[in-house]
C-alpha positions, 0 to 999 in steps of 0.5 A: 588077162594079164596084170600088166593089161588090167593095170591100164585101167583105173579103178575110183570110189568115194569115201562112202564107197573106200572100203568097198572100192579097196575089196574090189581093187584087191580082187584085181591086184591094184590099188584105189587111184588117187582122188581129191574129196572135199566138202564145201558150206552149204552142203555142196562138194566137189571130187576131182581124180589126182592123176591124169585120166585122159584116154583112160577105161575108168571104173568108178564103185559107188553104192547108192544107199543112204544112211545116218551120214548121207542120203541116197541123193547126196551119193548119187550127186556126188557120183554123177558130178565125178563122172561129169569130171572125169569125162571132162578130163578126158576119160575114153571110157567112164562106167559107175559100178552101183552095186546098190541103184538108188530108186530102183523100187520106184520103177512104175506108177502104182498111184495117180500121177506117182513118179518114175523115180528109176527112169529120171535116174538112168537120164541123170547117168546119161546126160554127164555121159556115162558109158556102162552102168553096172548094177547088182540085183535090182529090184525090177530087171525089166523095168531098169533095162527099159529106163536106161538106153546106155549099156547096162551090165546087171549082175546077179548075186543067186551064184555066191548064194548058191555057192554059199550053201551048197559048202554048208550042205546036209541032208534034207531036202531044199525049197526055195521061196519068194516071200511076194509074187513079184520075186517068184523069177528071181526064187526059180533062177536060184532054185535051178542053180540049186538044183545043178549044184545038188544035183536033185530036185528042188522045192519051190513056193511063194507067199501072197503078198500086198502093199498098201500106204506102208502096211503089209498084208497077205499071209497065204503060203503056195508050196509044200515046205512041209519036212524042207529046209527052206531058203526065202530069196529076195534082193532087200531087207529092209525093215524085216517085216515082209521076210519075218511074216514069211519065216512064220508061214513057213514054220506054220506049215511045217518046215524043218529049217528056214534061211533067209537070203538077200542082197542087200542089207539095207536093215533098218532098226526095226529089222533087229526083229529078224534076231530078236523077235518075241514070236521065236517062230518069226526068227529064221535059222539064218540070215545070209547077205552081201557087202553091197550097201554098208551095215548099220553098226548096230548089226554087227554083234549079229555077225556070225551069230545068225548074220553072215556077210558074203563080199561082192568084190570077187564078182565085180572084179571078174566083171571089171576085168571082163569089160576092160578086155572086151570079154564077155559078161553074160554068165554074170547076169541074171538074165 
């Protein structure tokens, strides 16, 4: 496509999401469209576009994960008003590029009267009239598509994964793992690109996993890791416990390397076990992950020492460009 014809639409992110918004900006050779941000007493906000938006494909990036200086709801709040605003005056087209979904987690009831978090979600995005969401590795695909009856775009990070390691390859031979059950679809998907990248069999395996009030448990190991450079999948980190129990398992059973992969780093305090564990058998030989959600600082000492980061923006910005043009986006998918 054309500058001049990507140049039509208008790319917006609020201040949490400004350097995310930039990166991605930059993968399509434009700049941030000017936006008002203000704080008002009481904890209430406003966000307004600063130039016109009327009959307009506008693209809003903001990632939904709370953290020491907003909570999940203040930045969906925030979101979903600047949606309403942008509709409001005028848009054609408004679609919320969430790289991180608040709520995706919560998608089903696994106690009595629980909520459905995931599904009161998608109804707040389509009561202000959003057109398109665009999300990256949700938790639970199924479940998200059956909570929105707007179009949907979920992209999958497994290609920039794959890509990843495939310019770090040496010799041995690759296993991809699933630390639970649940991720066992997304663990295959990556193990095929693997494969096609390799252009050689590759190992699979999983770990039984169970979740109860807060406490893991389950240490059981189905694969043969023995002698393999194994690479566990998931889409979050989150406190570590789950991915450093499966670093161990693996390293028991005899695996010659152990790598981690997840989406997003949501890396709470406790996850420094992941680089700092007393077990040293619990500490993987990396950690790769993407810029979709904003480490915490204290993290950052780990960059390029265990920790790497690979940037979301290329992606997303491919996608913009596609939906902009009528393009199709299912190659981005993990579908």
């Amino acid at each position: 496509m054309s500058s001049s014809v990507i140049s039509a639409a208008m790319i917006f992110a609020p201040e949490a999401s400004r350097k995310l918004g930039e990166s991605v900006a930059r993968a399509l050779d434009l700049a941030l469209s000017p936006s008002e941000e203000r704080d008002f007493d009481a904890g209430e906000h406003k966000m307004r576009p600063m130039s016109s938006v009327r009959d307009r494909d506008v693209y809003v990036i903001q990632t939904l994960c709370g953290d020491a200086q907003a909570s999940a709801n203040d930045r969906l709040c925030r979101l979903l008003f600047f949606i309403g605003a942008l509709k409001d005056a005028g848009a054609a087209r408004v679609t919320a590029c969430v790289p991180y979904l608040a709520y995706s987690r919560k998608d089903r009831r696994t106690k009595a009267r629980d909520p459905i978090a995931t599904r009161y979600v998608a109804a707040m995005f389509e009561a202000v009239k959003t057109d398109c969401v665009v999300v990256l590795d949700v938790h639970n695909l199924a479940a998200f598509e059956n909570a929105f009856r707007i179009p949907t775009v979920p992209l999958d990070s497994a290609s920039l994964f794959a890509e990843h390691f495939a310019a770090h390859e040496t010799a041995g031979e690759w296993t991809i793992a699933s630390p639970d059950v649940g991720g066992v679809k997304r663990a295959h998907h990556l193990r095929e690109l693997f494969e096609s990248k390799f252009k050689k069999p590759v190992g699979a395996a999983f770990m039984d996993k169970k979740r109860s009030g807060g406490v893991v448990s389950g240490d059981a190991l189905v694969g043969d890791v023995a002698g393999k450079r194994v690479l566990i999948v998931d889409d979050i980190i989150s406190s570590g416990t789950t991915m450093c129990r499966a670093v161990a398992a693996c390293r028991k059973a005899g695996a010659r390397e152990v790598h981690l992969a997840a989406t997003h780093a949501v890396l709470a305090p406790e996850a420094r076990r992941l680089f700092d564990a007393d077990d040293r058998a619990a500490i993987p030989d990396s950690v790769v992950v993407t810029d979709s959600v904003a480490m915490r600082a204290e993290f950052g000492r780990y960059v390029g020492r265990g920790l790497q980061v690979l940037s979301i923006a290329p992606l997303f910005g491919e996608t913009i460009r596609r939906l902009h043009s009528g393009a199709d986006v299912f190659d981005l998918c993990g579908l």
